[in-house]
C-alpha positions in Angstrom: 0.0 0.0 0.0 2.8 2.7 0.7 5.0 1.4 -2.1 2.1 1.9 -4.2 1.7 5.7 -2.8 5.3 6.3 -3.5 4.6 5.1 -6.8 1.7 7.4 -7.5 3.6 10.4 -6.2 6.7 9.9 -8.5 4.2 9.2 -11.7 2.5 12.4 -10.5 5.7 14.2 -10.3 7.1 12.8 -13.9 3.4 14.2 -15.2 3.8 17.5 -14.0 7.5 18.1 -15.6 6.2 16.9 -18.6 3.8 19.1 -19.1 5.0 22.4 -17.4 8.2 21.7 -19.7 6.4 21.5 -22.9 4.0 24.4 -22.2 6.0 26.5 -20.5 8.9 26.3 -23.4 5.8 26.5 -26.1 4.9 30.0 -24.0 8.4 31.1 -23.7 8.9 31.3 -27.6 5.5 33.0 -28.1 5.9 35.7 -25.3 9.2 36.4 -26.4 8.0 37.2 -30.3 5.2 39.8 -28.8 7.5 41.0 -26.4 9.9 42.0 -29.0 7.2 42.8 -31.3 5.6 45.1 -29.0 8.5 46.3 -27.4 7.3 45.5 -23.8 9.5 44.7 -20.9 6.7 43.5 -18.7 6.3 40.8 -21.6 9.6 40.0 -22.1 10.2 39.7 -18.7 6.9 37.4 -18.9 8.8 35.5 -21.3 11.8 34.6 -19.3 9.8 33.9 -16.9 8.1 30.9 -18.5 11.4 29.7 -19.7 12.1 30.0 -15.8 9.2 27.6 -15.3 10.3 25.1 -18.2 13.7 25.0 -16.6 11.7 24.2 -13.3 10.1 21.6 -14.9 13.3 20.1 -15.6 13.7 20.4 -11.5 10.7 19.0 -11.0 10.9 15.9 -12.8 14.9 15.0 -11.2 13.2 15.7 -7.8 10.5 13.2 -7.7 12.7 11.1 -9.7 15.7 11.2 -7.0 12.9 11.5 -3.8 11.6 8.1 -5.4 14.8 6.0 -5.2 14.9 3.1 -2.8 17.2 3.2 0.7 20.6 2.0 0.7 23.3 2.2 2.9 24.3 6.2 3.1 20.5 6.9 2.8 18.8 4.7 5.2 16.1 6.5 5.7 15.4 6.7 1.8 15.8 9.9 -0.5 12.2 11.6 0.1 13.6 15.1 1.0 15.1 15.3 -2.0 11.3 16.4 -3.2 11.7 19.4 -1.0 15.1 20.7 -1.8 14.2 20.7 -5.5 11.0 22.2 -4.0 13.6 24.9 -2.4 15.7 25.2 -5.8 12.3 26.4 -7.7 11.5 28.9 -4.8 14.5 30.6 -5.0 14.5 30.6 -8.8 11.3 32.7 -8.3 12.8 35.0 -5.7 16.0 35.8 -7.9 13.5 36.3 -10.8 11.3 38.6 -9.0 14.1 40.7 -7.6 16.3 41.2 -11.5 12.2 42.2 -12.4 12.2 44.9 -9.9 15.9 45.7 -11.8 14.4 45.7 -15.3 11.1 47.5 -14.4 12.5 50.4 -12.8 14.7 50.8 -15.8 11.2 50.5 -18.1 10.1 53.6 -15.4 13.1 55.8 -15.9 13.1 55.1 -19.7 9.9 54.3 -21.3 10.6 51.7 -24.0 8.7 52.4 -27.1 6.0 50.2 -27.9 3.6 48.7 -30.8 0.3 47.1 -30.2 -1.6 44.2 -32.4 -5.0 42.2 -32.0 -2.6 39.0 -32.6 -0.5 40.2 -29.3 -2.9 40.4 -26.9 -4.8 37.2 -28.3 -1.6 35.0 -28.4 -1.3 36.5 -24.3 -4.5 35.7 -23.5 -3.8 31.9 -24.7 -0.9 31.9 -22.3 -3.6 33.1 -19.2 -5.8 29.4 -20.3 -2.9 27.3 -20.5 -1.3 29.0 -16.8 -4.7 28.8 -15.5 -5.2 24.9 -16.6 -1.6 24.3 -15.1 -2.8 25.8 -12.0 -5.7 23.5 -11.6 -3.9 21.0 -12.2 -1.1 21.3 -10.5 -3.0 22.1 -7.3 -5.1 19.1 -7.3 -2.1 17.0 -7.7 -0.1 18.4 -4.7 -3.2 18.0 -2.6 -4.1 14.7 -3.7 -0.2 13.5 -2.5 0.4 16.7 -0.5 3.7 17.6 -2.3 5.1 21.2 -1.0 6.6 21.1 -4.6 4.1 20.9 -6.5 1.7 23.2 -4.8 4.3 25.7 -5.4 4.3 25.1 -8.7 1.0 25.7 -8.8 0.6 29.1 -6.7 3.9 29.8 -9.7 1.2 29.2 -12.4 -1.9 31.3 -11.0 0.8 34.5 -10.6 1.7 33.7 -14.3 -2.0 34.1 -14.7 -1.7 37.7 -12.9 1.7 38.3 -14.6 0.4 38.2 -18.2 -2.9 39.6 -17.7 -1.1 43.1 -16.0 1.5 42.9 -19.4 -2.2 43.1 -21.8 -3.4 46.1 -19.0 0.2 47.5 -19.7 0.1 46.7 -23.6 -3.9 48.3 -23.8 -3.3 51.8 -21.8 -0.3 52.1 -23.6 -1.7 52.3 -27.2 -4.8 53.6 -26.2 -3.8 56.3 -23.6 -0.3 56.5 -24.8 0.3 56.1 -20.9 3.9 54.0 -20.1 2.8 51.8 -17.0 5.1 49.0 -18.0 7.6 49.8 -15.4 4.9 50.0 -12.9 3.1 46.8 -13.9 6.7 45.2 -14.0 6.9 46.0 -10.0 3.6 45.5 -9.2 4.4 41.7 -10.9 7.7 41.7 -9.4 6.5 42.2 -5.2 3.8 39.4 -6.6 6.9 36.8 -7.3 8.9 37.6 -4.4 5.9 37.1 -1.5 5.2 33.5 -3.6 9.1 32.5 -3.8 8.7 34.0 -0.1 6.0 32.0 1.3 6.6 28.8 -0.9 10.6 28.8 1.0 9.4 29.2 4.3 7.3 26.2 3.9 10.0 24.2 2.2 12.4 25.0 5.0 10.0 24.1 7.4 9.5 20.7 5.9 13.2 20.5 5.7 14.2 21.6 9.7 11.2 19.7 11.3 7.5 20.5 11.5 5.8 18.8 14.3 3.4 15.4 13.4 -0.1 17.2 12.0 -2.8 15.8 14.9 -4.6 13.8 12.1 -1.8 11.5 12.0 -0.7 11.7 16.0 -4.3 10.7 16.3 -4.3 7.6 14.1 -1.0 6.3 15.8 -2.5 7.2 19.3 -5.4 4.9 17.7 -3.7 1.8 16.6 -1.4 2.0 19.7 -4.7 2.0 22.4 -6.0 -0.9 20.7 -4.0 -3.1 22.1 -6.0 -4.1 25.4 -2.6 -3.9 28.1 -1.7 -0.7 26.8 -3.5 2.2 29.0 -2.2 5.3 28.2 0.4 6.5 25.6 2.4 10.3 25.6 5.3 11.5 24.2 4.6 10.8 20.6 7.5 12.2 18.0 7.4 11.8 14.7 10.5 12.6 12.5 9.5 12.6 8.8 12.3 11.8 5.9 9.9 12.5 3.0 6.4 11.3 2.0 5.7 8.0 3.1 8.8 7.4 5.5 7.9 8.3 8.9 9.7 7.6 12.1 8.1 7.6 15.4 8.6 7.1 19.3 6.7 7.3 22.0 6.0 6.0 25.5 3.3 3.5 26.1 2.1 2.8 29.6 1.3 -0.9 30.9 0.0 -2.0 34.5 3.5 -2.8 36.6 1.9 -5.8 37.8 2.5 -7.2 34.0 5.0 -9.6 33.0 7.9 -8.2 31.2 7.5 -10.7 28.2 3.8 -9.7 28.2 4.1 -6.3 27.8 6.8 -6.8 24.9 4.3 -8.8 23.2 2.0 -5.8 23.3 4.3 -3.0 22.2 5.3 -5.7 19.3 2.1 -5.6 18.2 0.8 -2.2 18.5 4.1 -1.6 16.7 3.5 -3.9 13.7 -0.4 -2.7 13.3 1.1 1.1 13.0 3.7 0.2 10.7 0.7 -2.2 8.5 -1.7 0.6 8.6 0.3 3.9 8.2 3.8 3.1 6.8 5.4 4.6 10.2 8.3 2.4 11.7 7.3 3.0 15.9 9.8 2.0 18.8 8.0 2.1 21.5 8.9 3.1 25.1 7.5 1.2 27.9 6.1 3.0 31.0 5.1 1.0 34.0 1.9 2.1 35.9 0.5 1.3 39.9 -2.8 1.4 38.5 -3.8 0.0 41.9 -2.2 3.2 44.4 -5.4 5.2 45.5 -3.1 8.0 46.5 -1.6 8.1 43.2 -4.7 8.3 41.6 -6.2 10.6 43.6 -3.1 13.0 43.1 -3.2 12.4 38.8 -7.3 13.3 39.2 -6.6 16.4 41.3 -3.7 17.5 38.2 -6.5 16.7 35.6 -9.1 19.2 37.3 -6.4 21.9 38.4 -5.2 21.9 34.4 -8.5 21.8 32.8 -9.6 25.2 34.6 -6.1 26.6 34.6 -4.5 25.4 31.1 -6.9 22.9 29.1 -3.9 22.7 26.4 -1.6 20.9 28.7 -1.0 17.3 29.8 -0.2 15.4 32.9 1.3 11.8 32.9 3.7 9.5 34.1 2.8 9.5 37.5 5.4 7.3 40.1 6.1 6.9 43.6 10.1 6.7 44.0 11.0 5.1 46.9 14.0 6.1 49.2 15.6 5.1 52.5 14.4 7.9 53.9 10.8 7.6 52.2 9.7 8.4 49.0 8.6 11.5 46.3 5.8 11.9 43.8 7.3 12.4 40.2 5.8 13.5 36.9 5.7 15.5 34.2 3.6 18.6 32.9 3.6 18.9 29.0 2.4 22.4 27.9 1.8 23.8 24.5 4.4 25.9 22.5 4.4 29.0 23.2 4.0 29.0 26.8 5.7 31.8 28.2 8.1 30.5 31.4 6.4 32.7 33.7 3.3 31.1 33.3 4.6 27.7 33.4 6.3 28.4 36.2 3.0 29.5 38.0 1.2 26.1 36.8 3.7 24.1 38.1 3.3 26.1 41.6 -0.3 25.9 41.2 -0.1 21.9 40.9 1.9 21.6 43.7 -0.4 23.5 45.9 -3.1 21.9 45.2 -1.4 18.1 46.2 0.1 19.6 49.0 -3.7 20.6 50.0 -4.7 17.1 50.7 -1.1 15.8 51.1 1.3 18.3 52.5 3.9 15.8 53.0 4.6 14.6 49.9 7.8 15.6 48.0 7.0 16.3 44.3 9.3 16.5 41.6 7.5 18.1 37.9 9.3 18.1 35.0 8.2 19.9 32.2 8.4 19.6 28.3 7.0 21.2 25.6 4.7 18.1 23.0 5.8 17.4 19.4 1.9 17.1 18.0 0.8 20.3 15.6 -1.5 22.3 18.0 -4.7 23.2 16.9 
């Protein structure tokens, strides 16, 4: 089932090259004859920009190629984020575009170009606008349907193309028909236009790239699978490190009565491990977490966390709850997960809040909290 979703994504991938390279090369050479026919910088500059999209295209199809070759041994975990550093490569193509525009248009201010106007120019634009727009559709449903960064970018790329060439008619229009030179300002308007999308589509790349935290559909599923198995009571700590679509790696800490046998719970955690790998692709190593699900006090103490953080911080978590025991007696340990973005002064005051509130009904007890932030997207 994965192997046939990695499949799917690189045939996607090989589509989309195909076709942006032929069109885009198709549009290059027809932009560029009315460009130089008319005399317009905005579509000239449209011009180079589609041959910037066919050499894309090119990107495109060695990325999902590369992203779709096997593991081996200096790529263990596969080649998946290949996809987003040729994702990257194409967002910076746009920014470097977008800023020698800003270059050429300024010039086009300073020193309006002469320009000539024809029936046959603006229609031969407006077929570039239908094939940029059917690119677009395209291009969009395809990244969505195997949620490729790259290919979404691609197709924001293709709707500003849309934008691009439509401003260069405006341009081409008032020009011959109000004898008003706007090409230089249509060429920055297009220009900040590029630069927010090569912007935007890099921070998203890089984000892919550093480390985004598990989205809560898929920390959800995992959680799912996990809890099926009937000796495991609780799970927490979930990470997932990602390595490019379809190859998933995941820990997290799954608690079992401490009354249970050793070779019991190991049977467990081997099989929650094995239905998450069967049902999501995800390779899980499981921590095991021992729990005195029998210890009144202990109980107690986790209900009394539960209430005090769903009035005081609902986003938060409490778990791992222990008794350890000294010589000289024996403290109350666990560990308070809050939401990014928690300031320390506040965490600080939940953590004093917990504490006074045990130390209402037990003031003897000595309590250790650690704190951590989760690695599950908040919603």
């Amino acid at each position: 089932m994965i192997q046939d979703d990695l499949k799917k994504r690189e045939t996607y991938g090989r589509r989309s090259g195909i076709i942006g390279l032929v069109i885009n090369t198709c549009l290059a050479a027809m932009k560029l004859f009315v460009g130089l026919f008319s005399g317009s910088v905005a579509v000239i500059a449209d011009a180079v920009n589609n041959l910037s999209d066919a050499a894309n295209s090119i990107v495109i199809l060695v990325g999902f190629k590369l992203a779709g070759k096997p593991a081996d041994k200096e790529h263990p975990f596969g080649h998946g984020r290949t996809e987003d550093i040729a994702g990257l490569i194409i967002a910076i193509s746009i920014i470097i575009f977008g800023i020698e525009f800003v270059r050429s248009s300024i010039e086009a201010i300073v020193n309006p170009p002469e320009m000539s106007f024809s029936i046959l120019s603006v229609a031969l634009l407006f077929v570039g606008i239908v094939a940029k727009f059917w690119m677009y559709i395209y291009n969009k449903k395809m990244g969505a349907e195997i949620n490729s960064e790259m290919l979404l970018a691609i197709a924001k790329d293709s709707r500003n193309d849309c934008i691009i060439t439509f401003s260069t008619i405006i341009s081409l229009v008032v020009t011959a028909y109000f004898g008003v030179h706007i090409d230089g300002f249509v060429g920055i308007f297009i220009s900040v236009i590029l630069l927010r999308t090569g912007f935007m589509s890099a921070k998203s790349i890089l984000s892919n790239i550093m480390g985004r935290p598990v989205d809560k559909k898929t920390a959800d599923a995992i959680v799912r699978i996990v809890m099926q198995q009937d000796e495991i009571i609780g799970v927490h700590d979930l990470m997932v490190h990602n390595y490019g679509p379809g190859r998933n790696v995941a820990t997290l800490h799954a608690e079992v009565p401490m009354d249970m046998t050793v070779a019991a719970a190991h049977i467990a955690i081997d099989a929650a491990e094995a239905a998450v790998q069967a049902q999501l692709g995800v390779a899980l190593t499981i921590h095991l977490d021992p729990v005195d699900i029998d210890n009144k006090q202990l109980n107690h103490i986790k209900s009394i966390i539960q209430n005090f953080l769903k009035a005081n911080c609902p986003e938060a978590d409490a778990h791992d709850f222990r008794f350890a025991e000294y010589s000289h007696g024996h403290e109350l340990i666990f560990e308070l997960q809050f939401p990014h973005g928690t300031k320390e002064a506040e965490r600080e005051r939940l953590v004093a809040g917990a504490k006074s509130q045990i130390h209402e009904t037990y003031p003897e007890c000595d309590i250790i909290i650690n704190t951590e932030f989760g690695f599950v997207a908040e919603e």
